[in-house]
C-alpha positions in Angstrom: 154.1 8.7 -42.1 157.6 8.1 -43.1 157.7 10.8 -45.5 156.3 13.1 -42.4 159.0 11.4 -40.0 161.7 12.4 -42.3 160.6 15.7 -42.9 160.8 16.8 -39.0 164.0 15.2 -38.4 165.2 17.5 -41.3 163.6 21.1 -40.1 165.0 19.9 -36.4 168.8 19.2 -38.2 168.0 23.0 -39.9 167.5 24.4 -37.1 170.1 22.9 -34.8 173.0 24.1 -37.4 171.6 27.4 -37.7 171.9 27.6 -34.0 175.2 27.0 -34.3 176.1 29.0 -37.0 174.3 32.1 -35.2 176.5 31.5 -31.7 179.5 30.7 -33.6 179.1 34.4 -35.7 177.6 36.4 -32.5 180.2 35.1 -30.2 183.0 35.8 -32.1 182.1 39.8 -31.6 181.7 39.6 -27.5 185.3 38.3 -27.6 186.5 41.6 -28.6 188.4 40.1 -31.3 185.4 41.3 -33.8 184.8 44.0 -36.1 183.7 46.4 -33.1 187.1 47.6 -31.2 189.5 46.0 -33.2 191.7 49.3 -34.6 194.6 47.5 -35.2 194.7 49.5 -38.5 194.1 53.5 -39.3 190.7 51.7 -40.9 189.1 50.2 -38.0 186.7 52.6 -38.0 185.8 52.8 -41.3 182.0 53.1 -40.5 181.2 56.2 -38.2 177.6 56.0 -37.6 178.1 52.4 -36.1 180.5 53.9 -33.5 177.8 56.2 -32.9 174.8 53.9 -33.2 176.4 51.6 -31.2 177.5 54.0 -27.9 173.7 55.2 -28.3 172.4 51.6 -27.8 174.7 51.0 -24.7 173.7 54.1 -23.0 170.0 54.4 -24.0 168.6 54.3 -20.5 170.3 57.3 -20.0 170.1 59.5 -23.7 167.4 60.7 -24.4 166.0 60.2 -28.0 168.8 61.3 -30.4 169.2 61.7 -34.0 172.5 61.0 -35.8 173.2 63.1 -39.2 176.0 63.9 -40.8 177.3 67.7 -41.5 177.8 69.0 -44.6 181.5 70.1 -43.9 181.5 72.4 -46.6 178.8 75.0 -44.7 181.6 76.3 -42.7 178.7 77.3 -39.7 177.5 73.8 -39.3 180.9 72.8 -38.8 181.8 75.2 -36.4 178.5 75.2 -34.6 179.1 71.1 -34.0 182.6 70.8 -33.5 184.3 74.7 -32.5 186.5 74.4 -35.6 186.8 77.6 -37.6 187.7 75.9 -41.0 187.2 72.2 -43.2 190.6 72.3 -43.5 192.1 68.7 -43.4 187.9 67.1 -42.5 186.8 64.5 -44.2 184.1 64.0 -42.4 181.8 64.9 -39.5 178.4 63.2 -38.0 176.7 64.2 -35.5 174.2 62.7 -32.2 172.4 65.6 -30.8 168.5 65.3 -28.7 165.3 65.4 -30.4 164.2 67.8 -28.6 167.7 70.8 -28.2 166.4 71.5 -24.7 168.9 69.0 -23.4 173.0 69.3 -23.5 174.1 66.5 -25.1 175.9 66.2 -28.5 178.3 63.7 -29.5 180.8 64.9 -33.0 182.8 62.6 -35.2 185.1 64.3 -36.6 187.5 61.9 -39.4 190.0 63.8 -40.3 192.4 63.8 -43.9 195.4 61.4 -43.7 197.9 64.2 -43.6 196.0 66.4 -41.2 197.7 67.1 -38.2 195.3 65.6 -35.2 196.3 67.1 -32.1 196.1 71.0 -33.6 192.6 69.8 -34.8 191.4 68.6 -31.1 192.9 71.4 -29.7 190.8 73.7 -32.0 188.1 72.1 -30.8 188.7 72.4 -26.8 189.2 76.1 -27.0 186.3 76.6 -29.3 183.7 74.5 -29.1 180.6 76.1 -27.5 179.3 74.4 -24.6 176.4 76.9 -23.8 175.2 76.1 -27.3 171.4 75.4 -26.5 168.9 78.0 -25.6 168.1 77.4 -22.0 170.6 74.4 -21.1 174.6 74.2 -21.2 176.8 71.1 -20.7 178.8 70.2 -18.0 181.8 68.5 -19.5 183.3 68.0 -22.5 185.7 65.2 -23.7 188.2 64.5 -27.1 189.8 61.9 -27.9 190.9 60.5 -31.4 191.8 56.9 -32.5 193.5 57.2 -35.4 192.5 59.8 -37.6 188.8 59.8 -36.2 188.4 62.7 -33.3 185.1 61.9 -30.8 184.0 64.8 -28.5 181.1 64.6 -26.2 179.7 67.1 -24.0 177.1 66.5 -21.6 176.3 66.1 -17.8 179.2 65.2 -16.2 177.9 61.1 -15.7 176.2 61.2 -18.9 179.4 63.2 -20.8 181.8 60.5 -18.9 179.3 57.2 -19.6 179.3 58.3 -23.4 183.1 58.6 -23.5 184.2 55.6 -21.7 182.0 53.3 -24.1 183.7 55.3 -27.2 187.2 54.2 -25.4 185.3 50.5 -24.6 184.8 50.2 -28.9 188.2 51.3 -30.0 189.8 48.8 -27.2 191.2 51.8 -25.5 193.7 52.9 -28.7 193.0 56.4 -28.3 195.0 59.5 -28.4 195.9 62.7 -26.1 193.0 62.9 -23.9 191.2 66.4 -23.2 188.7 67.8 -21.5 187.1 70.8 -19.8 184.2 71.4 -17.6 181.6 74.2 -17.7 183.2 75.4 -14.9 186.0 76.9 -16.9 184.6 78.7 -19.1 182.9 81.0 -16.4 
């Protein structure tokens, strides 16, 4: 009986510090002091598909179901059919959210970009070219880039959708971003 005793104090002690232990590590992360948003350095976002994965997760009532990949970035038409650029010039690298199902304008690009590359020239590129009318029966409304540090986001979408998407990508980097642009359907017409 005592042995019994013993033995549930001990799994009720277990469990109690591995209570703690999970606050103490999930907390730290809400405080914004975690790994997610903290780009006090050029490699704060060292892993792209979590900035990805988690802007999906936030806004999943809202996406429809998406698939993240990454481009090759040396087929020069996957690049520029993702992201308007005409060359890989300075790209490191480049992944992709785009619908299951390509009836729907959404896409999100990632674009991380060599250490010498020059940014701004490369977002540009990417406002004046990027197609927007890219799907067969659907184009998007808006269209938004932004970089933090060398790593260029673009989404275009619905306006709410487009705008939802890019303020959670300025939410994760703690608002460090760069020049801001954007452009609506409208413009192109």
């Amino acid at each position: 009986m005592k042995q019994k005793k013993f033995f549930i104090i001990g799994l009720i002690l277990l469990a109690a510090i591995s209570f703690i232990i999970f606050i103490l590590v999930s907390g730290s992360g809400n405080k914004g002091s975690g790994n997610k948003g903290n780009v006090e350095t050029p490699k704060a976002i060292n892993d792209i598909n979590d900035v990805i994965n988690t802007i999906n997760k936030n806004n999943k009532n809202v996406l429809p179901e998406l698939e993240t990949m990454k481009v090759d970035i040396k087929n020069i038409d996957e690049v520029t059919s993702y992201t308007g650029l005409k060359t890989n010039d300075g790209i490191e690298s480049i992944v992709v959210s785009e619908p299951l199902i390509t009836a729907q304008a959404y896409s999100v690009a990632i674009v991380k970009v060599k250490d010498n590359a020059d940014v701004e020239k490369i977002k540009q590129e990417m406002l004046d070219n990027i197609d927007m009318r890219r799907w067969i029966c659907v184009s998007a409304e808006q269209l938004y880039i932004t970089n933090s540090g060398n790593v260029i986001f673009s989404v275009m979408a619905d306006k709410d959708v487009a705008k939802a998407v890019y303020n959670d990508f300025k939410k994760y980097v703690n608002n460090n971003i760069g020049k801001e642009l954007e452009k609506s359907n409208d413009e192109e017409k």
